[in-house]
C-alpha positions in Angstrom: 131.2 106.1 128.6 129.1 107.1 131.5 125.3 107.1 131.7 124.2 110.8 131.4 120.7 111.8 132.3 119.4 115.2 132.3 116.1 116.1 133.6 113.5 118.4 132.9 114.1 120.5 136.2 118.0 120.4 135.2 116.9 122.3 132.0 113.8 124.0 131.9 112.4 126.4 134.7 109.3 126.4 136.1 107.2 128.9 133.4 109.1 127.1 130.8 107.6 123.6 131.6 104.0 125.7 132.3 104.0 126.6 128.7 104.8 123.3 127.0 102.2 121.3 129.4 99.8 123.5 127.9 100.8 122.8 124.4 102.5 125.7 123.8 106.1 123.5 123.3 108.7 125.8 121.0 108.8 124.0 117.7 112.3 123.5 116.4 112.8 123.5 113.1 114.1 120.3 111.0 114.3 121.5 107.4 111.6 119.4 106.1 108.9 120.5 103.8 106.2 118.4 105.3 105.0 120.2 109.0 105.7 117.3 111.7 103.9 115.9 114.3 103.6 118.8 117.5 103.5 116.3 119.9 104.0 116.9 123.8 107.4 117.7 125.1 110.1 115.6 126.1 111.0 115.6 129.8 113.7 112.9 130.4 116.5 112.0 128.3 119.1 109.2 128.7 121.9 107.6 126.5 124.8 104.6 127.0 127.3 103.7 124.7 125.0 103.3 121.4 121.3 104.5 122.1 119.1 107.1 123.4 116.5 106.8 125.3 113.4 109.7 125.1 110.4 110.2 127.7 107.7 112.1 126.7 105.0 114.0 128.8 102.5 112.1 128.1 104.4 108.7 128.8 105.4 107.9 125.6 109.2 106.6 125.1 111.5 105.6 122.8 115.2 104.5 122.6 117.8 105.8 119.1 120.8 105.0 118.1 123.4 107.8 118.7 124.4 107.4 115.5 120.9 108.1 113.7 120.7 111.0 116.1 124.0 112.6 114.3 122.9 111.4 111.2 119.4 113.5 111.1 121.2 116.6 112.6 119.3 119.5 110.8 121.6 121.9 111.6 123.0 124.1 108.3 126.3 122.7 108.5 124.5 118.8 108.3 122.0 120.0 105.8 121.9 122.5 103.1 120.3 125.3 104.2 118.6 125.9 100.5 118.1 122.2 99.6 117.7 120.8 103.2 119.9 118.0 101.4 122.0 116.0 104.2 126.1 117.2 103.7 127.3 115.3 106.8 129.0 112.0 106.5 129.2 109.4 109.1 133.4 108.8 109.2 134.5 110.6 112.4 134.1 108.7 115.0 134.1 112.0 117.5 131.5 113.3 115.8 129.3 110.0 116.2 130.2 110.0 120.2 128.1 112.0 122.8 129.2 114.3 125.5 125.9 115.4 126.2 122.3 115.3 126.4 119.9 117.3 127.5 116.0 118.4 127.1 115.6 122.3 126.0 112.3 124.0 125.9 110.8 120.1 126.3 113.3 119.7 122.9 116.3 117.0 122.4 119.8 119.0 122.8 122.6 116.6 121.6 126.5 117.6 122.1 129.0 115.8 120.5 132.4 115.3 121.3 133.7 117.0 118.6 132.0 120.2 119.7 129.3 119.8 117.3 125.3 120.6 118.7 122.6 119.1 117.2 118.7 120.2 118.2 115.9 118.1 117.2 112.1 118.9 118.0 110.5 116.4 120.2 107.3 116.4 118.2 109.6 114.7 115.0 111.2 112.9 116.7 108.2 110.7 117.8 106.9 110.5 114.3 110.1 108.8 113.6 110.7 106.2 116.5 112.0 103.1 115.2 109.8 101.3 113.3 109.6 99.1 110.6 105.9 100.6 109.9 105.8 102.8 106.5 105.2 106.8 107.3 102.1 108.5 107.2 101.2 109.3 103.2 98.2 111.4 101.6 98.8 108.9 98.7 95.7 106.4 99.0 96.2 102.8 98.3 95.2 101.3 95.0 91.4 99.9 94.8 90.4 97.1 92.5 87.2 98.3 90.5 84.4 96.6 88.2 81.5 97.5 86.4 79.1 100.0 88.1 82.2 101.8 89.1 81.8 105.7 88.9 85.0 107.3 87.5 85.6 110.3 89.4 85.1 114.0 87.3 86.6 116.6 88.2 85.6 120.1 86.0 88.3 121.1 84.2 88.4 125.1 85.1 88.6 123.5 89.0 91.1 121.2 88.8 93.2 123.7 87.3 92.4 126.4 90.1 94.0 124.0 91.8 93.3 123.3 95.6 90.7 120.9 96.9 89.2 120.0 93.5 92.4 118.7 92.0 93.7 116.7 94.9 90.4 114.7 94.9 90.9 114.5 91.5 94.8 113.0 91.9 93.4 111.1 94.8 90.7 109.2 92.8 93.9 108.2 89.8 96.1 107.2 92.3 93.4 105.1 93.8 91.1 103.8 91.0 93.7 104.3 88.7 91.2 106.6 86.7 90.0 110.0 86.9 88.3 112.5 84.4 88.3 116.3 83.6 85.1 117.4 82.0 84.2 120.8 80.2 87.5 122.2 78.7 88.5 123.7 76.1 89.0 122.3 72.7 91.6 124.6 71.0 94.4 122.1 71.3 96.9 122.4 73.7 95.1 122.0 76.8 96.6 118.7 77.4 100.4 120.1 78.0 98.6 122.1 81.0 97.1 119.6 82.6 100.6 117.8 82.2 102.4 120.6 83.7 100.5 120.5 87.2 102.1 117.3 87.4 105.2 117.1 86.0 107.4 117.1 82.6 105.8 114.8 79.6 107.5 111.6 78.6 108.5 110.7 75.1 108.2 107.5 73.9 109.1 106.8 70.3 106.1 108.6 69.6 107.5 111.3 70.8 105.9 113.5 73.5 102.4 114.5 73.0 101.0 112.4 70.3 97.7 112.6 67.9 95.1 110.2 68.0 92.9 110.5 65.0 92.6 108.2 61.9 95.9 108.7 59.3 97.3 107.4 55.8 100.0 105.5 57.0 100.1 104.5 60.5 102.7 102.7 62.4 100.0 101.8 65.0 96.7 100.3 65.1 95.8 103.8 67.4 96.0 105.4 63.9 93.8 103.5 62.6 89.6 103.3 62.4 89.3 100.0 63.8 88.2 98.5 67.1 90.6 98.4 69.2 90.7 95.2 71.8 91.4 96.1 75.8 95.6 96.5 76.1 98.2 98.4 78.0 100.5 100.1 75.9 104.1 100.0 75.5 104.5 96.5 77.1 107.6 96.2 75.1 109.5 98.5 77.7 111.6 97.8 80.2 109.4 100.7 82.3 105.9 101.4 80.4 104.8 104.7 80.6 103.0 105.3 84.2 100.0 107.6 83.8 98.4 107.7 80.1 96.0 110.8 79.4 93.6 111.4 76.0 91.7 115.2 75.7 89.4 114.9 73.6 88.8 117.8 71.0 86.6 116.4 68.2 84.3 113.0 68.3 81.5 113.6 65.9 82.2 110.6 64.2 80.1 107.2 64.5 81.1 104.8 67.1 84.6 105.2 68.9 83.2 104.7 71.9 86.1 104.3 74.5 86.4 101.0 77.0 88.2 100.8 80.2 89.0 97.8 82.4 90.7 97.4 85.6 93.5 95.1 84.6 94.1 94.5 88.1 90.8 93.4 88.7 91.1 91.0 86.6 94.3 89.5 87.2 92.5 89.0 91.0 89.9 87.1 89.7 91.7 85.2 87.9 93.4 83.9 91.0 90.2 83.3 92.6 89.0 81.2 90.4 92.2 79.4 88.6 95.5 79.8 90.6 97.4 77.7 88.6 97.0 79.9 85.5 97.4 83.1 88.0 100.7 81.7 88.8 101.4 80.4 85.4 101.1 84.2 84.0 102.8 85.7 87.2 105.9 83.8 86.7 106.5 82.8 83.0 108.1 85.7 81.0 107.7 86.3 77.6 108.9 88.6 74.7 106.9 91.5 73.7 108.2 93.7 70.8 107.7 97.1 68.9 109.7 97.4 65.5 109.2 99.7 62.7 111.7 100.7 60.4 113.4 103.4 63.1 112.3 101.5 66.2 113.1 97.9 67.6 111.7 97.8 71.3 111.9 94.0 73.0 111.5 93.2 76.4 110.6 89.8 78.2 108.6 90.2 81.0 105.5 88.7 82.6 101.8 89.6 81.7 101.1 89.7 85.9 103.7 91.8 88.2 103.6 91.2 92.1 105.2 92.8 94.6 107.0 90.9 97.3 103.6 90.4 99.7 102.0 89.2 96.0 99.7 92.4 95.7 99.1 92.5 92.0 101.0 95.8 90.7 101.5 95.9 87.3 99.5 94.1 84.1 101.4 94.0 81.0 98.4 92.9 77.8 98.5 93.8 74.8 98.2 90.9 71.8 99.0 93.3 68.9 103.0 93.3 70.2 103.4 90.6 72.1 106.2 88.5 70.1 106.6 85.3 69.6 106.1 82.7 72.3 109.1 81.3 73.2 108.9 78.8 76.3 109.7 74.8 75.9 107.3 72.9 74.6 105.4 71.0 77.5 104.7 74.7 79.0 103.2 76.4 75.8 99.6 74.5 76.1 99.4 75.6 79.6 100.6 79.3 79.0 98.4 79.8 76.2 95.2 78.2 78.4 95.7 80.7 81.0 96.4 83.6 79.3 92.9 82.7 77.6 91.5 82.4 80.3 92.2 85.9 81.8 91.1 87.6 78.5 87.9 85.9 78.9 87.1 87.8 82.1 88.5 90.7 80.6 85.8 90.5 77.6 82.9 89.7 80.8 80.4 92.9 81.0 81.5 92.9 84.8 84.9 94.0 84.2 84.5 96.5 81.5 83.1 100.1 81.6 81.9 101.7 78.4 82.1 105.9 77.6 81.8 108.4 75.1 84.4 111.0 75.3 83.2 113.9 74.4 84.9 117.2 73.5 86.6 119.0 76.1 86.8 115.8 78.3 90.0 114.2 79.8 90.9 110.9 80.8 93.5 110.0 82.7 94.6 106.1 83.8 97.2 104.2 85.1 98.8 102.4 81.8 100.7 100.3 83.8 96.8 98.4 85.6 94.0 99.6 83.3 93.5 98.4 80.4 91.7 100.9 77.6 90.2 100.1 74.0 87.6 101.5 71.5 85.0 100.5 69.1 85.8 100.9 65.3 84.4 104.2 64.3 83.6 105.5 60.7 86.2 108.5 59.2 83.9 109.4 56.7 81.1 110.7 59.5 82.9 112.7 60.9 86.1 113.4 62.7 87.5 111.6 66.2 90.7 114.1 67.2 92.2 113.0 70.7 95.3 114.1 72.0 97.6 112.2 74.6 100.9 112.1 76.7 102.2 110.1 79.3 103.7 111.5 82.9 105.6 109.4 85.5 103.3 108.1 88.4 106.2 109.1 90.9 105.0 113.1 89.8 101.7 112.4 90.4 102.1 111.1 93.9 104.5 114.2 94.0 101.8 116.5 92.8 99.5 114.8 95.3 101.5 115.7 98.2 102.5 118.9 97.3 98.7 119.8 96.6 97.7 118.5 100.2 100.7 120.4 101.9 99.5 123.6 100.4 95.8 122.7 102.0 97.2 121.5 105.3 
């Protein structure tokens, strides 16, 4: 195939090329949701037998694959023009061959040699040179927190408004994996709103929003008056529920009072001071279970998750349902030591933060790194009515993105 290089003077005339060097380059449209990069215009384009390669105005460059190029075509016979969803499919080799390029209006022109034209706005494009670098996110990364942290409070009438108010608010759980709603309502119900901002509720086998008050015969210790020690719940799933909220609609009663620790936290001191148990708990899996007469829930998995660079990302705790220990006998000394040894520094003051919730506040946290408990509290004082549900942190991060693309 011969080299074909078009430039800017081949394509563009003279108050064409006036108008993008002053920044007033023709945006092309890539059926994306998310506004791209503007960016200055292209002015050279070039391509052999398998890549492109892209000059910009201001001297950036980059080089892509032809067939990338066909495979991002944004045109409505590529992509749906209701979903944006991609339709093409990379098996004709005619269409994955160039006859042309060529800058338009300082944009990428591509023809194919099946007839085909593809257009793609210069501004995207440079966003998305080849790179092994992860693209830009509102989605803050997580932030390990002790005591003397300030939970972020969000009123509940603002958050709902929606706007500024409730992407700090999605910001601060995404980042502390904590937030707070103060001042609703307490008529019941105000919890499915909140929950529909984000995304659709997810049943457990307690079913979808759940009641957290004191009852006859429970099938949890939740149910019950007594303290509760720091845990995560459902541990005994393969995928624990994400995000975990309580609105509170009644605490009159004495004690109660709620405790939350950063799991994660935790799990990083831990490390600092006794890596052998870190990695002891990081790679040893063991059974936790749920059983009741309609429900048997078992799932072996570590109490520490990390991700491939070892970031801590998950904390599975909770001693009520973890089931028996099964590991050979020269490792269950050692297991048992450290797992000790990281619920001491969970019961340190440093790690723990105390509140009252009071009615009409909301707490939300990430189930799945913070830990929460309670104090034992007295029924016949009065009454402690919370209500909770669970949402998927994927919605979240897609309620945080959505809110910030409404603001941008």
């Amino acid at each position: 195939m011969t080299n074909d290089t078009i430039d800017t003077n081949d394509t563009i005339d003279t108050t064409d090329t006036a108008a993008t060097d002053a920044g007033t380059r023709h945006q092309w449209d890539m059926k994306e949701y998310q506004p791209h990069h503007r960016g200055t215009p292209l002015i050279q384009a070039t391509h052999d037998e398998a890549l492109a390669t892209l000059s910009w105005a201001d001297g950036d460059q980059a080089r892509f694959p032809l067939i990338w190029l066909r495979d991002h075509c944004a045109c409505d016979a590529c992509r749906h023009p209701q979903t944006f969803e991609r339709t093409f499919m990379l098996m004709d080799d005619a269409a994955l061959t160039v006859h042309q390029l060529r800058v338009e209006q300082g944009n990428l022109v591509v023809i194919w040699q099946d007839g085909h034209t593809s257009r793609f706005d210069a501004g995207w494009l440079l966003q998305r040179r080849p790179s092994d670098a992860p693209p830009a996110t509102p989605v803050p990364s997580s932030r390990a927190w002790q005591q003397g942290h300030q939970p972020h409070v969000t009123a509940f009438a603002d958050y709902m408004a929606g706007g500024a108010a409730r992407l700090g608010w999605l910001e601060a759980l995404c980042r502390d994996g904590f937030a707070i709603l103060d001042g609703g309502t307490c008529e019941g119900g105000e919890i499915d709103a909140i929950a529909a901002t984000i995304g659709p509720i997810r049943a457990t086998n307690f079913g979808g929003r759940f009641e957290v008050f004191s009852k006859q015969a429970p099938n949890n210790a939740a149910y019950t008056p007594i303290a509760l020690e720091l845990h995560t719940d459902l541990p005994n799933w393969r995928q624990p529920p994400d995000i975990q909220m309580l609105y509170c609609l009644v605490n009159d009663a004495e004690g109660g009072e709620s405790i939350f620790g950063d799991g994660m936290a935790v799990a990083e001191e831990l490390r600092r001071r006794d890596p052998a148990a870190f990695r002891l708990l990081a790679e040893t899996p063991v059974d936790f279970r749920f059983a009741d007469e309609q429900t048997d829930l078992v799932v072996r998995e570590p109490v520490i998750h990390l991700d491939a660079s070892g970031k801590v990302i998950e904390v599975r705790f909770n001693n009520w349902i973890r089931d028996s220990l099964r590991l050979p006998l020269e490792r269950m000394q050692a297991w048992y030591d450290a797992y000790r040894h990281y619920w001491s520094i969970l019961r340190e003051p440093d790690f723990r933060l105390h509140l009252k919730l009071e009615a009409g506040q909301m707490v939300a946290f990430d189930n799945r790194r913070v830990m929460h408990g309670r104090r034992s509290f007295d029924p016949t004082t009065g009454r402690r009515h919370l209500q909770g549900c669970y949402v998927d942190y994927d919605m979240v991060e897609s309620a945080l993105r959505v809110t910030a693309r409404q603001l941008d």
